[in-house]
mmCIF file of the N, C-alpha and C atoms, coordinates in Angstrom:
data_MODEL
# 
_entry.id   MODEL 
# 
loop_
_atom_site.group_PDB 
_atom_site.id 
_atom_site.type_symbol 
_atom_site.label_atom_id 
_atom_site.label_alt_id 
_atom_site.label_comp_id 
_atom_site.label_asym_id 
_atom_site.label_entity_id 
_atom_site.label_seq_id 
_atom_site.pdbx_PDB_ins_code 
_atom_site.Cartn_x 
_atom_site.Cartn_y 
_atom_site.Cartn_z 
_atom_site.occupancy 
_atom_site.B_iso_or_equiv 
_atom_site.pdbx_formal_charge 
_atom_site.auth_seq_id 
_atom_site.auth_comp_id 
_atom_site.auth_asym_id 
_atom_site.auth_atom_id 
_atom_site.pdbx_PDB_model_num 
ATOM 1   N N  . UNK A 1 1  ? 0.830  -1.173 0.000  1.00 0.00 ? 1  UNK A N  1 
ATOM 2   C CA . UNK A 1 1  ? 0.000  0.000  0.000  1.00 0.00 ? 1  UNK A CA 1 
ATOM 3   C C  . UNK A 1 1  ? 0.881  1.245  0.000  1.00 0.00 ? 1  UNK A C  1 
ATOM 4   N N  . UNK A 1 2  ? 0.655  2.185  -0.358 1.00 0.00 ? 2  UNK A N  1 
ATOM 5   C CA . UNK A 1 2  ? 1.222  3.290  -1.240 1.00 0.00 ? 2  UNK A CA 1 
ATOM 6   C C  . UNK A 1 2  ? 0.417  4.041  -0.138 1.00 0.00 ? 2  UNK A C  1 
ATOM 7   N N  . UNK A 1 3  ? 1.715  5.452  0.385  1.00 0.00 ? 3  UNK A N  1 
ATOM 8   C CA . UNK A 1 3  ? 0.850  5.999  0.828  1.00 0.00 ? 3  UNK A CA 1 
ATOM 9   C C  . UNK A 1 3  ? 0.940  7.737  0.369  1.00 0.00 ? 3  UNK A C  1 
ATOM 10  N N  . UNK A 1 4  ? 0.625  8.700  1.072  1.00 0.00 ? 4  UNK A N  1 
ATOM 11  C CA . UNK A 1 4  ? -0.052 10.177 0.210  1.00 0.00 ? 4  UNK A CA 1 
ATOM 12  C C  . UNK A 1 4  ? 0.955  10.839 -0.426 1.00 0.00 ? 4  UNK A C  1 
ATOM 13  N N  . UNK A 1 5  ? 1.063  11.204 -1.393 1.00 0.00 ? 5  UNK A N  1 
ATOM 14  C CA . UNK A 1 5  ? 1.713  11.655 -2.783 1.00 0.00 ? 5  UNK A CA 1 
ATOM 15  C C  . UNK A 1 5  ? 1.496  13.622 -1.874 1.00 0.00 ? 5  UNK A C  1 
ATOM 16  N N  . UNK A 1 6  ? 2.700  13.760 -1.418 1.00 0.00 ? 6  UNK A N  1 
ATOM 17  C CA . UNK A 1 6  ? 3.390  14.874 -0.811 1.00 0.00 ? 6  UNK A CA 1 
ATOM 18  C C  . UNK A 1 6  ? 3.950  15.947 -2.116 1.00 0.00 ? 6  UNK A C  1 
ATOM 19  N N  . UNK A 1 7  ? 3.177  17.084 -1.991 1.00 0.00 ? 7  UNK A N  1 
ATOM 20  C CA . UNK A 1 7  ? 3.760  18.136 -3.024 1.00 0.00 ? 7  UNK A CA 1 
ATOM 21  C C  . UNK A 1 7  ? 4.824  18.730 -2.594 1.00 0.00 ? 7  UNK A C  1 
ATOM 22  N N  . UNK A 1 8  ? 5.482  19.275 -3.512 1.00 0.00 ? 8  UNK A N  1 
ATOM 23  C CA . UNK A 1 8  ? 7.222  19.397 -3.367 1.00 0.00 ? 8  UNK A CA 1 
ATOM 24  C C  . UNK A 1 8  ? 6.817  21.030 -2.187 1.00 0.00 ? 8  UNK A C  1 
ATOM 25  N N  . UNK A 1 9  ? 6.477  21.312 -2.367 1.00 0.00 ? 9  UNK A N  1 
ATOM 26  C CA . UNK A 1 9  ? 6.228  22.919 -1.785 1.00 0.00 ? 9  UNK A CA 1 
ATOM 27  C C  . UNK A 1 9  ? 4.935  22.565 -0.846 1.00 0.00 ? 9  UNK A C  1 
ATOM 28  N N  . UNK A 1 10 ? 5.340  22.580 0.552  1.00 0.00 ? 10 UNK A N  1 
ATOM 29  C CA . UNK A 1 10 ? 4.176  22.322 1.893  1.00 0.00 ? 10 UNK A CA 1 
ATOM 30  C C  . UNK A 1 10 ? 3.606  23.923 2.676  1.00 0.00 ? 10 UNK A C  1 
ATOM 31  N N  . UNK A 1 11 ? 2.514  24.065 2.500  1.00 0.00 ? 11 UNK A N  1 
ATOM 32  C CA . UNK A 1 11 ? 2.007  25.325 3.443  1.00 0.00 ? 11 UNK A CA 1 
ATOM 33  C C  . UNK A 1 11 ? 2.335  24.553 4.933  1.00 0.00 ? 11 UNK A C  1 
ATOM 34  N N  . UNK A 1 12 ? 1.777  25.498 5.689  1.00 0.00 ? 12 UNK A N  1 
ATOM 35  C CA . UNK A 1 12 ? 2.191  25.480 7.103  1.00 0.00 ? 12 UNK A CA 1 
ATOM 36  C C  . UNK A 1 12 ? 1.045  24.392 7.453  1.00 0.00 ? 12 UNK A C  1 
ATOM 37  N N  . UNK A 1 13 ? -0.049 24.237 6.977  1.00 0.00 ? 13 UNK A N  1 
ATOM 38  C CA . UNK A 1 13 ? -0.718 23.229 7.563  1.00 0.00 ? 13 UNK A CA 1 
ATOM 39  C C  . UNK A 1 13 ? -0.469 22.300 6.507  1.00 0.00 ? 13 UNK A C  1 
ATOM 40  N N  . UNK A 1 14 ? -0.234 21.588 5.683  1.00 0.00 ? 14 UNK A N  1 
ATOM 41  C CA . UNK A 1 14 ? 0.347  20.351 4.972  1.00 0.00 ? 14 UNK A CA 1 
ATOM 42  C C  . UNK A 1 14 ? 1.457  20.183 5.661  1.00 0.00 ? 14 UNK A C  1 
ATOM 43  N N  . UNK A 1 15 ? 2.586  20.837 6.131  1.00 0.00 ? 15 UNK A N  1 
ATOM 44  C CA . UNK A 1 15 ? 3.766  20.362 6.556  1.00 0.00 ? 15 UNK A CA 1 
ATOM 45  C C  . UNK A 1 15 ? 3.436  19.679 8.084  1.00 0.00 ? 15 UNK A C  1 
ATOM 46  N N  . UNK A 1 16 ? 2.371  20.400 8.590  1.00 0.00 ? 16 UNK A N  1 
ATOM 47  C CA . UNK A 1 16 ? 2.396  19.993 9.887  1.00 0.00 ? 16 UNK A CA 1 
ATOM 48  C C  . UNK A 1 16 ? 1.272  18.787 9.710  1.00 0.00 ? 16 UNK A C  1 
ATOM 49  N N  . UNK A 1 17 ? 0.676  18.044 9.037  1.00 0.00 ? 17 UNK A N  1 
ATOM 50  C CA . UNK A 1 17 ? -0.092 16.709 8.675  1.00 0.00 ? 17 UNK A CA 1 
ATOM 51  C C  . UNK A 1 17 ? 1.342  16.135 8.322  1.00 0.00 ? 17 UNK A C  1 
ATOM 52  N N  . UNK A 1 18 ? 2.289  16.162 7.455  1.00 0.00 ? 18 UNK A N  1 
ATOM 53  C CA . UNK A 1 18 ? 3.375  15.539 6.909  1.00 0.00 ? 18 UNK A CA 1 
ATOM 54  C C  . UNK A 1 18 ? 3.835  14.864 8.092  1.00 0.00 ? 18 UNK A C  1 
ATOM 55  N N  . UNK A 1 19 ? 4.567  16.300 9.346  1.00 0.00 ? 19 UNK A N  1 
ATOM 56  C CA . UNK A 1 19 ? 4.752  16.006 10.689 1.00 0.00 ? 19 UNK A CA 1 
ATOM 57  C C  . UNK A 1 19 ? 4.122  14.970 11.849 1.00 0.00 ? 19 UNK A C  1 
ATOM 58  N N  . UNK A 1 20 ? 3.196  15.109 11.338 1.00 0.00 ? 20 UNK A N  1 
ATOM 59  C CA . UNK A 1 20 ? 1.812  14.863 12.224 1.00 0.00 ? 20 UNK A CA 1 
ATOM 60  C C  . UNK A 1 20 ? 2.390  15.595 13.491 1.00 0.00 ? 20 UNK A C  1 
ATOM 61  N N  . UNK A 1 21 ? 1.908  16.726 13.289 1.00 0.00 ? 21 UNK A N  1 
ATOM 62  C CA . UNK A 1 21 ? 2.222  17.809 14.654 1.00 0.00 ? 21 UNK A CA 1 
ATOM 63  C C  . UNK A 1 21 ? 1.214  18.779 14.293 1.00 0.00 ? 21 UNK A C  1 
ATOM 64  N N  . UNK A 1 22 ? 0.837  19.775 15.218 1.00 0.00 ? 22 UNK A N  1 
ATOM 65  C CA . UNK A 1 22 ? 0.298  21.016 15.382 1.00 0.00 ? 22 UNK A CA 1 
ATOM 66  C C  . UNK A 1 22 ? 1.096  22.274 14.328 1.00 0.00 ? 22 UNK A C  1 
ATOM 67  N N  . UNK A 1 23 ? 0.528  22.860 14.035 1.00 0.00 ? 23 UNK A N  1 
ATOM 68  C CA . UNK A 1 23 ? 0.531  23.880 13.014 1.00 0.00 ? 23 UNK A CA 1 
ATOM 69  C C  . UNK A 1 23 ? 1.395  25.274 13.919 1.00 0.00 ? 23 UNK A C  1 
ATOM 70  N N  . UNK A 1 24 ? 0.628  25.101 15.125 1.00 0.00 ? 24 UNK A N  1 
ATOM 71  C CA . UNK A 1 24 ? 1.961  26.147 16.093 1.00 0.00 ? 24 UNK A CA 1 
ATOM 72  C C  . UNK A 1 24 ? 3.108  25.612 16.210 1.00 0.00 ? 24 UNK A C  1 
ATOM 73  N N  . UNK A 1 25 ? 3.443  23.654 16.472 1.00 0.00 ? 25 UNK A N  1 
ATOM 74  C CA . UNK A 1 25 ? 4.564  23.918 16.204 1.00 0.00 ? 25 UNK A CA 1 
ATOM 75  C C  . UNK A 1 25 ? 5.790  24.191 15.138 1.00 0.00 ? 25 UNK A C  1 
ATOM 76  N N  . UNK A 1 26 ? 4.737  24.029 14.119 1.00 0.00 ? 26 UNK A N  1 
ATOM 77  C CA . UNK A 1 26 ? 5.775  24.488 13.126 1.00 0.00 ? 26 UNK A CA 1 
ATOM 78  C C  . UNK A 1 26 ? 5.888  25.624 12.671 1.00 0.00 ? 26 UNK A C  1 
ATOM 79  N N  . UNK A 1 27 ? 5.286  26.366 13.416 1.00 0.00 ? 27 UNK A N  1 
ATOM 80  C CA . UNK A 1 27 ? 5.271  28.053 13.119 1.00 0.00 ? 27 UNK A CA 1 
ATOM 81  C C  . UNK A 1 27 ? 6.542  27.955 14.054 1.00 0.00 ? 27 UNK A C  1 
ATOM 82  N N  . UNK A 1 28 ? 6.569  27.509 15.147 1.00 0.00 ? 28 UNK A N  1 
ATOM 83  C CA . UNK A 1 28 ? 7.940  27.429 16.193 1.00 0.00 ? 28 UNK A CA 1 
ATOM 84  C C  . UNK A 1 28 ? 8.996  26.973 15.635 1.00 0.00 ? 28 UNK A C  1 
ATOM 85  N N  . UNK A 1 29 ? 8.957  26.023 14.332 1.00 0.00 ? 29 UNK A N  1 
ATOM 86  C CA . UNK A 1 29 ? 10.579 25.474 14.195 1.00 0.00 ? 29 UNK A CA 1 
ATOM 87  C C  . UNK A 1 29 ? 10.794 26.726 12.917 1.00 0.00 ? 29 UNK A C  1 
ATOM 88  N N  . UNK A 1 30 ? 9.676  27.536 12.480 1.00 0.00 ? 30 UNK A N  1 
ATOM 89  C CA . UNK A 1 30 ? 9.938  28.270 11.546 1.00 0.00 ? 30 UNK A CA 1 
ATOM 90  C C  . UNK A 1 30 ? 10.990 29.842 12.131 1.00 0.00 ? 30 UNK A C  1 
ATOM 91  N N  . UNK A 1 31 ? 10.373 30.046 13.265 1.00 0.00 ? 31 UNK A N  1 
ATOM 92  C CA . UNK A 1 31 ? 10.459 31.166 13.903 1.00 0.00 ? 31 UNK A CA 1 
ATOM 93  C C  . UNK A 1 31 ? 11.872 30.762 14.960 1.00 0.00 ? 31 UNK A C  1 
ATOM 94  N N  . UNK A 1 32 ? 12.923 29.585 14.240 1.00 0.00 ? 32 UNK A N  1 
ATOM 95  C CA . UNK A 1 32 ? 13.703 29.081 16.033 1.00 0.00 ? 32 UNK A CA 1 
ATOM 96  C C  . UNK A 1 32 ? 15.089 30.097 15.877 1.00 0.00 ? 32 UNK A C  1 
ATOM 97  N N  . UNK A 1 33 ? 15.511 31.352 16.233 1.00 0.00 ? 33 UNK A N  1 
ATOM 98  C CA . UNK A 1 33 ? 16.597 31.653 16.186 1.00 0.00 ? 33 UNK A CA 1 
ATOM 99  C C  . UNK A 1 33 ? 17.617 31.458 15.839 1.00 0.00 ? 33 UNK A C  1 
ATOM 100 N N  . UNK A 1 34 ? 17.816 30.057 16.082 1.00 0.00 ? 34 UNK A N  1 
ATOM 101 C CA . UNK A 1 34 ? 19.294 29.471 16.159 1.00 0.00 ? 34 UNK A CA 1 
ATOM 102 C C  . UNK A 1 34 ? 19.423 28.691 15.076 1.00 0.00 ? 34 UNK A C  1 
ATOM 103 N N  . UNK A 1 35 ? 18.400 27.937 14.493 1.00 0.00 ? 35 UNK A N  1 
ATOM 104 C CA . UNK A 1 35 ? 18.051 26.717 13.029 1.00 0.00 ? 35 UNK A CA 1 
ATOM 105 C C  . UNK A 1 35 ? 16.449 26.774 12.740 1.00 0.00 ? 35 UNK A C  1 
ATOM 106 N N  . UNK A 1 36 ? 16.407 28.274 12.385 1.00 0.00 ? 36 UNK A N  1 
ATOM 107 C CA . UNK A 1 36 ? 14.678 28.104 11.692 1.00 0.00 ? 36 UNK A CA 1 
ATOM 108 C C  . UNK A 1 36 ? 14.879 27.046 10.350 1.00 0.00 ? 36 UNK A C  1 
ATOM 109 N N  . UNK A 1 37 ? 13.502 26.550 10.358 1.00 0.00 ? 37 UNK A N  1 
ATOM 110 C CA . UNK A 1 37 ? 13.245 25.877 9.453  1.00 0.00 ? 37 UNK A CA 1 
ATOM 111 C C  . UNK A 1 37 ? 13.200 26.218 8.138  1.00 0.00 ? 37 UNK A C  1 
ATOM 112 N N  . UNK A 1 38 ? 13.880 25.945 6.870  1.00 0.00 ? 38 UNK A N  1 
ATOM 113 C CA . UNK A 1 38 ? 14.310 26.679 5.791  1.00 0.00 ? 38 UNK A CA 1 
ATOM 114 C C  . UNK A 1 38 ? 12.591 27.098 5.108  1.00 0.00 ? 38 UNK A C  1 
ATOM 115 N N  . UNK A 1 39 ? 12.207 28.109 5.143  1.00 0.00 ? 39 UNK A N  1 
ATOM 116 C CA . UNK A 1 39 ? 11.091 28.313 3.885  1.00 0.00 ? 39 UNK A CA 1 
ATOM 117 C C  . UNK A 1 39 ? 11.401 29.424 2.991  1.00 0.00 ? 39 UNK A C  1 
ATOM 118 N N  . UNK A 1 40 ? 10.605 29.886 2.199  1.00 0.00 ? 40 UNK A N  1 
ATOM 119 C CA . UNK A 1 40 ? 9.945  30.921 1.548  1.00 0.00 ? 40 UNK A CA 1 
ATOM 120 C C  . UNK A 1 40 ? 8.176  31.602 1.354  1.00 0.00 ? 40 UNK A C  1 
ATOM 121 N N  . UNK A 1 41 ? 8.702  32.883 1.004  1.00 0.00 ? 41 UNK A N  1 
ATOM 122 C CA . UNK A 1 41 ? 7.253  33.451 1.194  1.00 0.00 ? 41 UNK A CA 1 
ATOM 123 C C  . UNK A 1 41 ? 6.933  33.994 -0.601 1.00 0.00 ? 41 UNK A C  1 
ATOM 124 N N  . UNK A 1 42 ? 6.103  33.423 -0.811 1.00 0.00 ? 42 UNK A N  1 
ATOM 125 C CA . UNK A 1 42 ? 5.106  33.301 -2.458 1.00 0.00 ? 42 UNK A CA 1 
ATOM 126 C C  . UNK A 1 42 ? 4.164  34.800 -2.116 1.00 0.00 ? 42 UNK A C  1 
ATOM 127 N N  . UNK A 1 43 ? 4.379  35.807 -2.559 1.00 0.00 ? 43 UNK A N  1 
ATOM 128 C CA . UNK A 1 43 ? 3.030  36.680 -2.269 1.00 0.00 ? 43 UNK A CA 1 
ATOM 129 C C  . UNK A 1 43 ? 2.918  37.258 -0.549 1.00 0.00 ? 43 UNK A C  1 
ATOM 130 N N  . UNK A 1 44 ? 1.787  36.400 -0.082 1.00 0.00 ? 44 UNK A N  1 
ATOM 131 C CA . UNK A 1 44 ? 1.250  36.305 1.661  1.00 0.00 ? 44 UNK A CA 1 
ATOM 132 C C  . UNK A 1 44 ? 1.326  35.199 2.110  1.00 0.00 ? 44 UNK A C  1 
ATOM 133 N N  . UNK A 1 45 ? 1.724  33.955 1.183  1.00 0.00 ? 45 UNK A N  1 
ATOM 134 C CA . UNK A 1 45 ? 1.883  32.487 1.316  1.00 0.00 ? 45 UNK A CA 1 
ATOM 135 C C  . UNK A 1 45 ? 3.485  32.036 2.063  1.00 0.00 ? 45 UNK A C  1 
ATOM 136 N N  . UNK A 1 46 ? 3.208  31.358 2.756  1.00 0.00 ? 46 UNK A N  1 
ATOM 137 C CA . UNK A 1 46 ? 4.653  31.115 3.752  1.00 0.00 ? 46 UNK A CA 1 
ATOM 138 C C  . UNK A 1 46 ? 5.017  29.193 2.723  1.00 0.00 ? 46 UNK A C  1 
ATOM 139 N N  . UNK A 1 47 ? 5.985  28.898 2.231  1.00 0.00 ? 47 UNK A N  1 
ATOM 140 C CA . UNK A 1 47 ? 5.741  27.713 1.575  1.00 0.00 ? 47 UNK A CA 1 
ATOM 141 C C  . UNK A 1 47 ? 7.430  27.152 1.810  1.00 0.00 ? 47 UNK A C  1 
ATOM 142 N N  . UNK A 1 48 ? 7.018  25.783 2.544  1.00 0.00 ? 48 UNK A N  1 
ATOM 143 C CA . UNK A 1 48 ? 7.963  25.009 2.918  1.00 0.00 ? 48 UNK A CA 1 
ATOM 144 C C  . UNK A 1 48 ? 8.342  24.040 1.995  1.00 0.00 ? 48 UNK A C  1 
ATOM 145 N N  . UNK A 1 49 ? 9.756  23.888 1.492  1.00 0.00 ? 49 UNK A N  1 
ATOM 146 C CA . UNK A 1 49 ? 10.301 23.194 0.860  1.00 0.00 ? 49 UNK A CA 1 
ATOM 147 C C  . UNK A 1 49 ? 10.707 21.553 1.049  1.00 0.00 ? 49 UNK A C  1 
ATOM 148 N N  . UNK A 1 50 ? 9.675  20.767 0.328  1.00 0.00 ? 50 UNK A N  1 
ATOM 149 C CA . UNK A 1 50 ? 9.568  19.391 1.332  1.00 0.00 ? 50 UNK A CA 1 
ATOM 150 C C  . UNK A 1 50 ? 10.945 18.549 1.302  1.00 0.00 ? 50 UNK A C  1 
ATOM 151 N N  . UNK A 1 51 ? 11.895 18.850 0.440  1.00 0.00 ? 51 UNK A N  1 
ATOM 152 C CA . UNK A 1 51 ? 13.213 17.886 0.342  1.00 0.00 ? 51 UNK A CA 1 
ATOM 153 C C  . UNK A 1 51 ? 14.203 19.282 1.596  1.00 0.00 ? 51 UNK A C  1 
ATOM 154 N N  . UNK A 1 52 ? 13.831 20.516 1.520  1.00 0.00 ? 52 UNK A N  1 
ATOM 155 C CA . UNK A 1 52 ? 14.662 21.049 2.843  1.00 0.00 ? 52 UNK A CA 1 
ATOM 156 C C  . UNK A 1 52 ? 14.035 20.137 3.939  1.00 0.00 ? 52 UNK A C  1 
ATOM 157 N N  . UNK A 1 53 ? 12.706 19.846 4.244  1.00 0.00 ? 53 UNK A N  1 
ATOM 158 C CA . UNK A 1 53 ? 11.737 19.640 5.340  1.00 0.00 ? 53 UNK A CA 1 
ATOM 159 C C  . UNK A 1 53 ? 12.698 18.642 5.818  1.00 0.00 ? 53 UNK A C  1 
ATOM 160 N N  . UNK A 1 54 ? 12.854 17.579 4.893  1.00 0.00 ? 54 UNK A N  1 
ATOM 161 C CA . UNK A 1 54 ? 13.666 16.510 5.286  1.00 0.00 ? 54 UNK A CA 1 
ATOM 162 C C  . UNK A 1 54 ? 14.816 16.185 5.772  1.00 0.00 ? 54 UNK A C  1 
ATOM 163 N N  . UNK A 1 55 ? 15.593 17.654 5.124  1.00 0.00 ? 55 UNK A N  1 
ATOM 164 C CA . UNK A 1 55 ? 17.331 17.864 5.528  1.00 0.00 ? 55 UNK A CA 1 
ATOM 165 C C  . UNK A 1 55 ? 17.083 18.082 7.168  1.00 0.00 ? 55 UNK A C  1 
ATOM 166 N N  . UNK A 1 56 ? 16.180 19.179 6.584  1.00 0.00 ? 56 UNK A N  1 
ATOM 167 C CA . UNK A 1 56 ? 16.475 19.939 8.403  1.00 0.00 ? 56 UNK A CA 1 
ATOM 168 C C  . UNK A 1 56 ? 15.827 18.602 9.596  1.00 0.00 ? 56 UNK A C  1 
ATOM 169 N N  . UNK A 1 57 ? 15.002 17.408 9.352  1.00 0.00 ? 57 UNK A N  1 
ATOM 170 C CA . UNK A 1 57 ? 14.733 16.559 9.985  1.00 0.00 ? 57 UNK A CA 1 
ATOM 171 C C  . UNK A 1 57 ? 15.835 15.400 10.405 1.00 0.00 ? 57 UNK A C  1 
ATOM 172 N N  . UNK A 1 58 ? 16.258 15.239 9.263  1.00 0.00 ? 58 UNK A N  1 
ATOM 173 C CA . UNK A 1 58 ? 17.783 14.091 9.249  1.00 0.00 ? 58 UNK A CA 1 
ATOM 174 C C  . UNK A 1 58 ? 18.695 15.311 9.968  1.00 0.00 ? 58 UNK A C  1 
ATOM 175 N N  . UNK A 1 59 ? 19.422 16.513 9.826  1.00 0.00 ? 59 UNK A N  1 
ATOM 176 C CA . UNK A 1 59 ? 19.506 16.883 10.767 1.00 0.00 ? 59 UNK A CA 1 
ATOM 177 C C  . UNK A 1 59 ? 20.000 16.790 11.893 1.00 0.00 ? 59 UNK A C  1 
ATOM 178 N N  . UNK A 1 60 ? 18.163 17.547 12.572 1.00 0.00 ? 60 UNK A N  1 
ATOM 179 C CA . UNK A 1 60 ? 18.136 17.298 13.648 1.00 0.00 ? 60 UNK A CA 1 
ATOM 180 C C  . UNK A 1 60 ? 17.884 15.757 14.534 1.00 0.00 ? 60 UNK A C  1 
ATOM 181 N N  . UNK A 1 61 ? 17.938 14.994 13.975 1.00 0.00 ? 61 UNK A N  1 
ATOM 182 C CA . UNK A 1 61 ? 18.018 13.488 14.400 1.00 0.00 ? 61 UNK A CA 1 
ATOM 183 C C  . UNK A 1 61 ? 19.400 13.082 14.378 1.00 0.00 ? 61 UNK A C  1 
ATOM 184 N N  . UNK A 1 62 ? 20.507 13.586 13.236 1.00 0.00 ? 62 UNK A N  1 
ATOM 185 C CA . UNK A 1 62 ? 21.767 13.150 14.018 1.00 0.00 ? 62 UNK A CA 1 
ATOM 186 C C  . UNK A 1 62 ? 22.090 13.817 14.786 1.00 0.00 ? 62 UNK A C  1 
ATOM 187 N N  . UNK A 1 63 ? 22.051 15.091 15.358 1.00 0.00 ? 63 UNK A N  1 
ATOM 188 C CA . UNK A 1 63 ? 22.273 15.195 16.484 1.00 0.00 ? 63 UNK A CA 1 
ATOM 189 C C  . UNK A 1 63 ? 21.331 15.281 18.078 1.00 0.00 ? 63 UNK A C  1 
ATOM 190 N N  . UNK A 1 64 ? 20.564 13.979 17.977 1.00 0.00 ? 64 UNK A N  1 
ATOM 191 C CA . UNK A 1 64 ? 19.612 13.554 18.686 1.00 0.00 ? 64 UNK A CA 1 
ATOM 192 C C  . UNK A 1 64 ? 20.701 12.401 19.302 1.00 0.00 ? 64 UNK A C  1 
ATOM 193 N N  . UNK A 1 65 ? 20.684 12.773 20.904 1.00 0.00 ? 65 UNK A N  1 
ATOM 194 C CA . UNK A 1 65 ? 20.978 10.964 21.440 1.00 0.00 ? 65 UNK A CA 1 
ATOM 195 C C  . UNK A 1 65 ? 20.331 9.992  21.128 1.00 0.00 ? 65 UNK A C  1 
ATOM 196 N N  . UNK A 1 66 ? 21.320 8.846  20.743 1.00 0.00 ? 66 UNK A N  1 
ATOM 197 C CA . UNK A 1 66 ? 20.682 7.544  20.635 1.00 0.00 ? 66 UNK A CA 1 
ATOM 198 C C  . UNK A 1 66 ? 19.657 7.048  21.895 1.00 0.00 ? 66 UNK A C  1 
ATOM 199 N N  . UNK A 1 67 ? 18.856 5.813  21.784 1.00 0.00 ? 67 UNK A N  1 
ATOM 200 C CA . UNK A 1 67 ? 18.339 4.959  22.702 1.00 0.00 ? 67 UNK A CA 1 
ATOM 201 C C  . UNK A 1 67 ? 19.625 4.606  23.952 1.00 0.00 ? 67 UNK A C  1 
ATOM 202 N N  . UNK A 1 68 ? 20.861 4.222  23.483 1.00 0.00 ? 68 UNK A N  1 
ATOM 203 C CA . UNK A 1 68 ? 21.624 3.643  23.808 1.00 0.00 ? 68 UNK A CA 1 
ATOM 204 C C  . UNK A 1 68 ? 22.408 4.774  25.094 1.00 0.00 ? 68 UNK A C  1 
ATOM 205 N N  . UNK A 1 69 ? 22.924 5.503  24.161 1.00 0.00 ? 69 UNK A N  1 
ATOM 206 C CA . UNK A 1 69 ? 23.448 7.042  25.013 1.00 0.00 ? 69 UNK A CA 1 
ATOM 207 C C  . UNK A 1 69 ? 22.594 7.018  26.046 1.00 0.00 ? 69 UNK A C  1 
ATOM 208 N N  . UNK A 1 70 ? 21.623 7.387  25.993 1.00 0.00 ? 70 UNK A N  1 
ATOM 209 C CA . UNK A 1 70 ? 20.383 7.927  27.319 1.00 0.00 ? 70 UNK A CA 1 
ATOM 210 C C  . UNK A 1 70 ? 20.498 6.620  28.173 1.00 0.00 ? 70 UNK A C  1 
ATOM 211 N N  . UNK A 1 71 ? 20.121 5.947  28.037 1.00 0.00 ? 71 UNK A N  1 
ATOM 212 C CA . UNK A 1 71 ? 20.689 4.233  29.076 1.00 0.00 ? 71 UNK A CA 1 
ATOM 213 C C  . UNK A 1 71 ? 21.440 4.748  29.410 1.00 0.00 ? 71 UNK A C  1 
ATOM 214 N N  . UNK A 1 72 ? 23.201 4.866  28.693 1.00 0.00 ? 72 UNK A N  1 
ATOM 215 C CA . UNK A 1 72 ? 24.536 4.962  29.648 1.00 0.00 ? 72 UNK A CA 1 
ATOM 216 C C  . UNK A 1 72 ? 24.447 6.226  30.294 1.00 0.00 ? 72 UNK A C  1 
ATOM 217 N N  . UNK A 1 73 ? 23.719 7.140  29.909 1.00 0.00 ? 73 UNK A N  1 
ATOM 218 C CA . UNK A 1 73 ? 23.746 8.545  30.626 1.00 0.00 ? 73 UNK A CA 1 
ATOM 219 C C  . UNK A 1 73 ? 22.920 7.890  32.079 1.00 0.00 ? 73 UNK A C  1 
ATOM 220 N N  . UNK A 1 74 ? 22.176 7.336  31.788 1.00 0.00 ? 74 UNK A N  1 
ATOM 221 C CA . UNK A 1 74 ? 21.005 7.541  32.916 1.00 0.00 ? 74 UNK A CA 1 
ATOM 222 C C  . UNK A 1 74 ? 21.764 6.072  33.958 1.00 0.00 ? 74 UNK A C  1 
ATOM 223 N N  . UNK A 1 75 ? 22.281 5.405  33.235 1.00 0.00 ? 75 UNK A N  1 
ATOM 224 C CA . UNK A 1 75 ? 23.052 4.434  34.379 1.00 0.00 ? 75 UNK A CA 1 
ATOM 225 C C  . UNK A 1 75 ? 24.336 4.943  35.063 1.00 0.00 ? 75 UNK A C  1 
ATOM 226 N N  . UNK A 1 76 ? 25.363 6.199  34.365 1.00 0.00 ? 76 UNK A N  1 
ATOM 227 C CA . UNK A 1 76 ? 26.447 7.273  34.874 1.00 0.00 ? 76 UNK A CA 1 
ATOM 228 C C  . UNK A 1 76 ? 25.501 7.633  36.542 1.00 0.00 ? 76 UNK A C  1 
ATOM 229 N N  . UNK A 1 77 ? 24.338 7.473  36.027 1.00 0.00 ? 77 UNK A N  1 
ATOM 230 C CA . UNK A 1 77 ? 23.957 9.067  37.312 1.00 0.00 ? 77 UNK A CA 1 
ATOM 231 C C  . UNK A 1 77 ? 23.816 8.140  38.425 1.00 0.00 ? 77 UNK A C  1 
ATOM 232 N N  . UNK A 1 78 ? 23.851 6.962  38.533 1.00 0.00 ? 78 UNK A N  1 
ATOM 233 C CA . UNK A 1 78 ? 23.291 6.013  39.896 1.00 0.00 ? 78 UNK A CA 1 
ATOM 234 C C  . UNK A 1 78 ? 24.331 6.208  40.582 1.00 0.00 ? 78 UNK A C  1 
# 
């Protein structure tokens, strides 16, 4: 089974169904100081770039602790 055929260019509420998250938070990763989320603005249209969507996701997942890390962190603290 095949699943939903994602347009290359996501508004703020398609990206956040993509996410499956809330639409504020992706107004939050849009708005983050330090690594906003890459978009552009069309007109009054805010439009997220779905192959950036993905960079900035891979990303922020490598520099996410592993499963493994958090164990040895959390067995350090005993």
């Amino acid at each position: 089974m095949e699943g939903p055929t994602w347009p290359e260019f996501l508004s703020i509420s398609t990206a956040a169904r993509y996410l499956d998250c809330s639409e504020g938070f992706v107004r939050k990763l849009l708005a983050d100081p330090l690594d906003p989320l890459p978009s552009l603005t069309l007109g009054r249209a805010r439009r997220i770039p779905r192959a950036a969507l993905d960079m900035y996701l891979a990303r922020q997942m490598a520099g996410a602790p592993s499963v493994d890390d958090l164990i040895a962190e959390l067995r350090a603290k005993r």
